[in-house]
VMD Tcl script that draws the C-alpha trace (Angstrom):
set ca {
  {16.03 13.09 -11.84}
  {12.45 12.14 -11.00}
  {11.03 15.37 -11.22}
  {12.23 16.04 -14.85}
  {10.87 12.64 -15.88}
  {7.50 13.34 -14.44}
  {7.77 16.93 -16.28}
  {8.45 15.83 -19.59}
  {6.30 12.63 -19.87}
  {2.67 11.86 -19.67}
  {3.55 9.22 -16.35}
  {1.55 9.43 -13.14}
  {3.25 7.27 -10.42}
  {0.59 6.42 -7.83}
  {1.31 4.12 -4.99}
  {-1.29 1.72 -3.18}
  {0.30 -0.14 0.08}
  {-1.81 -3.10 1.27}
  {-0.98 -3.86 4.78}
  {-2.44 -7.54 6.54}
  {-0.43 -7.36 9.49}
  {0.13 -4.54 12.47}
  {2.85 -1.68 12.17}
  {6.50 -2.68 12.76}
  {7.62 0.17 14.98}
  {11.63 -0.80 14.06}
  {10.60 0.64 10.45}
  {8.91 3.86 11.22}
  {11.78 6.22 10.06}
  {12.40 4.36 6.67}
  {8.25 4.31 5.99}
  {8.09 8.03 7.05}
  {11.25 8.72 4.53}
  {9.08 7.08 1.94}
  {6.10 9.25 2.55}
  {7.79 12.41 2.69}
  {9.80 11.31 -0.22}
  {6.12 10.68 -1.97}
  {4.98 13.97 -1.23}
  {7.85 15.93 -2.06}
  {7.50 13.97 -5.66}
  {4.09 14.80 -5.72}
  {3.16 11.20 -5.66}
  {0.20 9.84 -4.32}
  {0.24 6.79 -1.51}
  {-3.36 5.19 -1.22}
  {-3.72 2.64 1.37}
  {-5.73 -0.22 2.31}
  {-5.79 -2.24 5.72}
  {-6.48 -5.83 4.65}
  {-6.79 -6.72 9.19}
  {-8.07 -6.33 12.12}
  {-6.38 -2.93 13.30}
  {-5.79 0.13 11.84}
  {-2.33 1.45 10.82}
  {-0.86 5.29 12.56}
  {1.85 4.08 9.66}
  {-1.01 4.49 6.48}
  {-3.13 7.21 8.25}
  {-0.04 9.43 8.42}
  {0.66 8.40 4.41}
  {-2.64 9.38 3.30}
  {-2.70 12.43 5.43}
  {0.36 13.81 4.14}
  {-0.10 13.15 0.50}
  {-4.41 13.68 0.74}
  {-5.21 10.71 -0.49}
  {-7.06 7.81 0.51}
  {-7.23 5.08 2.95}
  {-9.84 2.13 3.52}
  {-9.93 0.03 6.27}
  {-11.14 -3.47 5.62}
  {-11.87 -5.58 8.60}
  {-11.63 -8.68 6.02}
  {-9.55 -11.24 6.80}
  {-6.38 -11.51 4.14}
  {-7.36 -15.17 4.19}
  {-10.65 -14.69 3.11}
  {-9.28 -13.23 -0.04}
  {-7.37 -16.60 -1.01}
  {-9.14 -19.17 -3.41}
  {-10.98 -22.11 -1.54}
  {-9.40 -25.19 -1.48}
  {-12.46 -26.62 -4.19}
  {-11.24 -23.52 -6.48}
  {-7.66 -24.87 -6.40}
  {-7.69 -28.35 -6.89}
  {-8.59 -26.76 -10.74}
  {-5.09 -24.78 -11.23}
  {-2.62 -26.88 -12.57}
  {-0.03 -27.86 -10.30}
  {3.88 -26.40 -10.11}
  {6.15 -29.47 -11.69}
}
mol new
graphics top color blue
foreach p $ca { graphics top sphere $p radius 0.5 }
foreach p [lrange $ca 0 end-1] q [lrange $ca 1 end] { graphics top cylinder $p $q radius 0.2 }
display resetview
């Protein structure tokens, strides 16, 4: 039972969702399920939005469960080492 594990040990479960692409409408119920799941738990979701457009999916997450959620208008790309930076890592045999 998660709540009686949470009781009787020092744990804090926190989840943080990074999302680089748009919503996928098909998974709305099983994300919401999640959420509402999170809050019931007592569990907080942060989110961060690693594209373009903002998510209804993470804005409802952090709503519900009063955390956070940062929009980054970054690029996931950009967050990938240059090509100089890894011709240094050793290669996968």
């Amino acid at each position: 039972d998660t709540q009686r594990v949470l009781r009787e040990t020092s744990v804090q479960p926190r989840v943080l969702i990074l999302q680089a692409s748009e919503d996928a409408h098909g998974s709305y119920n099983g994300m919401m399920n999640c959420i509402f799941s999170a809050h019931r738990s007592s569990i907080p979701v942060d989110a961060c939005v690693l594209g373009p457009t903002d998510s209804s999916f993470l804005q409802q997450a952090s709503f519900i469960t009063g955390t956070s959620r940062t929009l980054s208008l970054l690029r996931p790309s950009l967050l990938l080492p240059s090509v100089h930076n890894t011709s240094h890592l050793p290669s996968r045999p």
